[in-house]
C-alpha positions as CSV (number, residue, x, y, z in Angstrom):
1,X,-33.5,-75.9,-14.2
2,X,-35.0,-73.6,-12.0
3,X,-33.4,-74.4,-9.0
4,X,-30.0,-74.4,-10.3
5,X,-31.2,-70.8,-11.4
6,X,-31.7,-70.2,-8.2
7,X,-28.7,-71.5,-6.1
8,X,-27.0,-69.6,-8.9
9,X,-28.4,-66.2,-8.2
10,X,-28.1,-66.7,-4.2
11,X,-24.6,-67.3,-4.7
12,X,-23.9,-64.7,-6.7
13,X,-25.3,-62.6,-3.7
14,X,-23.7,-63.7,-0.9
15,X,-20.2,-63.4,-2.9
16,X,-20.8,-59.5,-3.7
17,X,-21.8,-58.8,-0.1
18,X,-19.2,-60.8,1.4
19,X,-16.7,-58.2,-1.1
20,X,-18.4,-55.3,0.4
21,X,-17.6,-56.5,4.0
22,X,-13.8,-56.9,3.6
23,X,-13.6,-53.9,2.0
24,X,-15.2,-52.0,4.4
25,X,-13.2,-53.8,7.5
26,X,-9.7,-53.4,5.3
27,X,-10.2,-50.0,3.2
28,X,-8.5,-46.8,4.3
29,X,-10.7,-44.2,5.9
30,X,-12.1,-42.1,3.3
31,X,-11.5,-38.6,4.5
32,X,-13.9,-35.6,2.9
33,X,-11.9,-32.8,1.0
34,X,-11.7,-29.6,2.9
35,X,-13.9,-26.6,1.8
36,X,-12.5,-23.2,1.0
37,X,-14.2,-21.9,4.3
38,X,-12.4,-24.3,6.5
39,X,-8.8,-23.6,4.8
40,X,-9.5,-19.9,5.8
41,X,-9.8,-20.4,9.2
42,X,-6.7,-20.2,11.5
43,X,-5.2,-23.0,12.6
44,X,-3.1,-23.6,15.6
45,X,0.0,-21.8,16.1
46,X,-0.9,-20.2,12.8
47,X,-2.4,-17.1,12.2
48,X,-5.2,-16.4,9.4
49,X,-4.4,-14.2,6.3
50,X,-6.9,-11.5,5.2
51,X,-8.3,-10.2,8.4
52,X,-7.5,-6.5,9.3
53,X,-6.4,-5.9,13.1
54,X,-8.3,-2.9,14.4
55,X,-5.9,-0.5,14.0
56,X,-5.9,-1.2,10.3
57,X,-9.5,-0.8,10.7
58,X,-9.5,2.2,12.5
59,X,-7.1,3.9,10.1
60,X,-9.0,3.1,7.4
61,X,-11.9,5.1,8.3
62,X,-10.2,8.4,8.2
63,X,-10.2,10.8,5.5
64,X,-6.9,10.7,3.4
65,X,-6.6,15.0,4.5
66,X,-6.8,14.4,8.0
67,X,-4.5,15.8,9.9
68,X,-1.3,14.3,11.7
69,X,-3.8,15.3,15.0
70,X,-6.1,13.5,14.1
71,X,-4.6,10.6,13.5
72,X,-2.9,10.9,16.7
73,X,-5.7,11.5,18.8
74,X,-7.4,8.8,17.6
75,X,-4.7,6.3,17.2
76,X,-4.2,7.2,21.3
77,X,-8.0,7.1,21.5
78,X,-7.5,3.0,20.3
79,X,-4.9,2.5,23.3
80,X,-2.1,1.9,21.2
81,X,1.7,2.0,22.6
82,X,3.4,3.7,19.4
83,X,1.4,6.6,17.8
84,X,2.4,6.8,13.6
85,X,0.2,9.2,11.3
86,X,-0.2,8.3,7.6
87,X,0.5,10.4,5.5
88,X,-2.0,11.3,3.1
89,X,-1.8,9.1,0.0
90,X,-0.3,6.2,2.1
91,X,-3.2,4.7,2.9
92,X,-2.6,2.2,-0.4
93,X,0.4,0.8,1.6
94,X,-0.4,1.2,5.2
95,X,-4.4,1.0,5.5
96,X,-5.4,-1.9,2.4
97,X,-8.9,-1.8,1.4
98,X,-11.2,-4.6,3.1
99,X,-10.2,-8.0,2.1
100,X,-6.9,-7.7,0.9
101,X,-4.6,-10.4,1.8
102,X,-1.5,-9.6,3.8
103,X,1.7,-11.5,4.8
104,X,4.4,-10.6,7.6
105,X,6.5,-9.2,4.7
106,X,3.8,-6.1,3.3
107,X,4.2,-2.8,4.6
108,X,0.8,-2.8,6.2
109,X,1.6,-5.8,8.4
110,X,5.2,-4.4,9.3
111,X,3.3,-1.2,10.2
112,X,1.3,-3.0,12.3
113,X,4.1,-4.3,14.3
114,X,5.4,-1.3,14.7
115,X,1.9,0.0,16.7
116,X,2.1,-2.6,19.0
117,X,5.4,-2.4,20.3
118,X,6.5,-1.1,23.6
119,X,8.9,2.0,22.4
120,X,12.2,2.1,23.9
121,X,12.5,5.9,24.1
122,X,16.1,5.9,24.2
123,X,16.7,3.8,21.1
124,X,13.7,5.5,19.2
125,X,14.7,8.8,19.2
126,X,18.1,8.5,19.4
127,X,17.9,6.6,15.6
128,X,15.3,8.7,14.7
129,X,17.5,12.4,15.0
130,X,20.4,10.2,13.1
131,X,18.4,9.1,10.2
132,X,16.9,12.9,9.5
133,X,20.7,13.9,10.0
134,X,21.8,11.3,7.6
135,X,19.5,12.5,4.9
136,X,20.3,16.2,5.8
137,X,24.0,15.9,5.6
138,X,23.3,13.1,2.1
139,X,21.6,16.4,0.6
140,X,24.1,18.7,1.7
141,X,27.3,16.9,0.4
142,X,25.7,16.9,-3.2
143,X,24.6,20.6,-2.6
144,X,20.9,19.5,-2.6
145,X,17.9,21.4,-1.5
146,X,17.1,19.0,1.8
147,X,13.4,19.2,0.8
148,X,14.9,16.8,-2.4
149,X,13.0,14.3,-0.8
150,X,10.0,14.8,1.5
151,X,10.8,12.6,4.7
152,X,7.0,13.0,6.2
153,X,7.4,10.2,8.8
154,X,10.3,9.1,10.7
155,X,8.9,6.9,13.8
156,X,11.0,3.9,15.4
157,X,9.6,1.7,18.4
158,X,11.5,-0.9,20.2
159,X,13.0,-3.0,17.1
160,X,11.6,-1.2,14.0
161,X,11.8,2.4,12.6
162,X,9.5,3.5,9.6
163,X,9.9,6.2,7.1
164,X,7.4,7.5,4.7
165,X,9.1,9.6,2.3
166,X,7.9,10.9,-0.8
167,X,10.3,11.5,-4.4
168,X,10.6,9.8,-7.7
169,X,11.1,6.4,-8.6
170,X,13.5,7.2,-11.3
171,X,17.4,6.8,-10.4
172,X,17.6,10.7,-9.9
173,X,18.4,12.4,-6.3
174,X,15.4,12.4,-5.5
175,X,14.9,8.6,-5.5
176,X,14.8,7.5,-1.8
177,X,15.8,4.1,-2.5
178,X,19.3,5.3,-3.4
179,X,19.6,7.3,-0.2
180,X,17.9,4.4,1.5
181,X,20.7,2.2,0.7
182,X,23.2,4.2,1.3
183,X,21.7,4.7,4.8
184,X,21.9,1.4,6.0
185,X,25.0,0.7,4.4
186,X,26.8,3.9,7.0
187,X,27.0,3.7,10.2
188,X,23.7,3.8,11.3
189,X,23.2,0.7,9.4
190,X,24.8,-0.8,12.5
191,X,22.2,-0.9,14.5
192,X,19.8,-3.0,11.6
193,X,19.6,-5.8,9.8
194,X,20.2,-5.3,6.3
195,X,18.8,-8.6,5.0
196,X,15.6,-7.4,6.6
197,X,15.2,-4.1,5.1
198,X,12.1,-3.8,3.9
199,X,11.2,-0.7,1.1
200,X,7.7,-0.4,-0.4
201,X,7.0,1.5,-3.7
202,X,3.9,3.1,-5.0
203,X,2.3,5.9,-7.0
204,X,0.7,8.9,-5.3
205,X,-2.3,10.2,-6.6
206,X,-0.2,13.5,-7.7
207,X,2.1,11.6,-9.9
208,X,5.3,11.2,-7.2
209,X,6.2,8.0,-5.8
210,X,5.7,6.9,-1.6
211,X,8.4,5.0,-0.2
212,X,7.5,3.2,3.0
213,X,10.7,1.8,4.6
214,X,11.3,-0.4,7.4
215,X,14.5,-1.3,9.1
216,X,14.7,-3.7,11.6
217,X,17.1,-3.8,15.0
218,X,19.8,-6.2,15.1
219,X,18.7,-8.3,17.9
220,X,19.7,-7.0,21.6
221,X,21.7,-9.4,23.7
């Protein structure tokens, strides 16, 4: 009885590990699940979300009153091409707090696009006079004060131009997505894509609303 035990138990055995072995030889690689610190790093050809370029940084670290100067100065100080002060309140849209997580469609990220570009001095301040004419002659027609709307920033580079403008977000005149519309609907709105304009809306500490635009240049053959 006890050897038949035996041959029993010895079979069992080699049956289990000869299971493990074909298993192992025949079983798909087993690969381990990816941590949230490896998803957050950049992989090729695509860039990471949630880290500030230096300019973001840079702007960030100065006081919301600082001048347009200042801003300037220090923006030239960082060696980039295009210099664009912030206006005071902006920083929300423009300069995000640490850790915030951007995409190539926020204002921040458009902004930064803008900095780095080579400005075509011709183009730039050729669109630049006919946008602050547009909105001059928009106010005029409707016999508006031109100080409706307080267009701050107007600053174009090579294929963007950005507007900081401050009003009200409330259908009245001085709602600067209405004029914004009907900006890049005239004919200025032939040198941009419309499909890419890009307008974003906050609340200034003093109760009015910024408008950050962007529109984009129709690509140059």
């Amino acid at each position: 009885m006890a050897r038949w035990l035996g041959v029993l138990i010895a079979g069992c055995v080699i049956g289990v590990a000869a299971t493990l072995a074909v298993q192992h030889v025949f079983a798909p690689e087993q690969r381990q699940p990816e941590t949230v610190a490896e998803r957050a790093q950049p992989r090729a050809g695509v860039p990471g979300l949630g880290a500030a370029s230096p300019s973001i940084e840079m702007l960030r670290n100065i006081p919301p009153d600082a001048p347009a100067a200042t801003v300037q100065h220090l923006a030239a100080a960082k060696g980039h091409g295009i210099i664009i002060p912030i206006t005071p309140g902006f920083e929300q849209a423009l300069a995000p707090s640490p850790g915030s997580i951007t995409n190539a469609h926020d204002a921040a990220s458009v902004h930064e696009r803008l900095i780095a570009e080579e400005r075509d001095d011709a183009w730039a301040e050729s669109m630049e006079g006919q946008i602050r004419t547009f909105v001059d002659g928009y106010f005029d027609q409707r016999g508006l004060d031109r100080h409706t709307i307080d267009l701050a920033v107007v600053r174009c580079g090579a294929t963007i131009c950005e507007i900081q403008s401050e009003g009200m977000a409330d259908g009245s005149p001085r709602d600067w997505q209405r004029v914004g519309f009907e900006l890049i609907q005239g004919p200025i709105g032939q040198d941009f894509n419309p499909h890419e304009m890009l307008i974003s809306v906050f609340t200034l500490p003093n109760g009015e609303t910024g408008f950050v635009t962007f529109l984009v240049r129709k690509s140059v053959q």
